[in-house]
N, C-alpha and C positions, 0 to 999 in steps of 0.2 A: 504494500500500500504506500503509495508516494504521496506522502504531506509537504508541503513546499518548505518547510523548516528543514528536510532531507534530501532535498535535490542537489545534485552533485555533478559536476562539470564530469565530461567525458572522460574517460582513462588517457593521454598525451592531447586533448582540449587547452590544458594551460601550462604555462613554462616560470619558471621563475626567472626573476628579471636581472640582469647586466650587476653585479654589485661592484664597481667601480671605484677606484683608490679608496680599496678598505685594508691594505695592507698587502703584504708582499706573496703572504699566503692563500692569495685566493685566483694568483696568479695574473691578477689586473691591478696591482700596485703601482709604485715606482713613478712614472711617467701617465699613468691612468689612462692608457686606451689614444692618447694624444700624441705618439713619439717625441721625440726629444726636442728640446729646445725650439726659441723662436715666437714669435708674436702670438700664432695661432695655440699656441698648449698654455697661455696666459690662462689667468681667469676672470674675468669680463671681457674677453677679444668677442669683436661682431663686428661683420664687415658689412660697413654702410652700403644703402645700393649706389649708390654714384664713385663706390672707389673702383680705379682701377690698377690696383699694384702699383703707387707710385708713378705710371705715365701718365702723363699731359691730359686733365681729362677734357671729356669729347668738349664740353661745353665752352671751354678757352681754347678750346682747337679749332673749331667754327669761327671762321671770321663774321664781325659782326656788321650789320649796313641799316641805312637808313636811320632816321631820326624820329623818336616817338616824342612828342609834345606834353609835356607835364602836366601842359595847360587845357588840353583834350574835353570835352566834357560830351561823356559818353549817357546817352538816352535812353531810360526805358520805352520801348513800344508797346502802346495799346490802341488797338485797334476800336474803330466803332460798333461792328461784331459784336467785339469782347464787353462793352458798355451796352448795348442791346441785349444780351444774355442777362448781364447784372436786370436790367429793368425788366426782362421775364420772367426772372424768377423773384423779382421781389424782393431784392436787395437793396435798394436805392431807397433812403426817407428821404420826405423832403424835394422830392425832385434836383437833388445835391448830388453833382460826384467829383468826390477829391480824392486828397492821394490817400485818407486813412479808409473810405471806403474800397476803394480798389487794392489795397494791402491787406485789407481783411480779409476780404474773398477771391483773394489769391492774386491777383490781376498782376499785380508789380510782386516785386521780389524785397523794395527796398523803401518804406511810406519815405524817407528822407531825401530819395535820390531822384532828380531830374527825370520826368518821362514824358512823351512827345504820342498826342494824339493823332494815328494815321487814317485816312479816310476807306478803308477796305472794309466792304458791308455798308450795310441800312441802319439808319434811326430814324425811327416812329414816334417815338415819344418827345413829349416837350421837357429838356431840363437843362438844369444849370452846370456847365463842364468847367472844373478851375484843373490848369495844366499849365506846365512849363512851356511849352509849345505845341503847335499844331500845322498839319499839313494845310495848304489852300482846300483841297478835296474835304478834308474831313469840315475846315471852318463852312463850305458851304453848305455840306448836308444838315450840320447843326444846327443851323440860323434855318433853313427851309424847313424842318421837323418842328421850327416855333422856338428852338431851344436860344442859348445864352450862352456867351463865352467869357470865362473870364482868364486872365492868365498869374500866373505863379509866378512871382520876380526871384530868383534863385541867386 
């Protein structure tokens, strides 16, 4: 009668495990499984992933080109679509949309960060859009749907 308090692993099911610099007589002493000397038989040695054994690595090997602008100011895009869904489902009070509603329900990634309304898609509804900026398309489907623009001085 097998009770689970009795169950018992297969007869060579389990093995005992590696017992490693436990002394000289267990025949993995000395060196522990690491051979001798050198960075790697240290202990804490971990090879980052970007090393490569002291050559030049790739990243300063690559010549570098072109000029990135510090001064850059990169746009979230939201589409009218994506403001058309908010107002189908019931998201929008107020007939309001700014950047804390559009960060709540997911629209933007960042409520703090500059984002640029584009005109791809329909709006139906009459409301008030506040944004950093806007495409000419989007400005005029908003103003003929009755809506309101306002903008965000960043």
């Amino acid at each position: 009668m097998d009770i689970l308090s009795n169950l018992k692993a297969a007869k060579g099911a389990t093995k005992n495990r590696k017992r490693i610099a436990r002394g000289e007589g267990t025949g993995r002493g000395g060196t522990a499984t690491k051979g001798s000397n050198g960075q790697k038989s240290r202990s804490g040695f971990k090879y980052r992933a970007w090393f490569e054994g002291g050559q030049m690595p790739l990243q300063r090997r690559v010549p570098k080109r072109g000029f990135v602008s510090p001064f850059k100011i990169y746009y979230q895009v939201v589409n009218l679509s994506d403001l058309q869904t908010l107002i189908d489902n019931k998201k929008v009070e107020d007939g309001v949309i700014n950047p804390v509603v559009l960060y709540k329900n997911g629209v933007i990634s960042k409520a703090a960060a500059p984002y640029k309304i584009l005109g791809m898609g329909e709006l139906s509804a009459k409301v008030e859009v506040e944004s950093h900026k806007y495409s000419n398309s989007a400005k005029e489907k908003i103003e003929a749907a009755g809506g309101t623009i306002k903008e965000i001085n960043a």
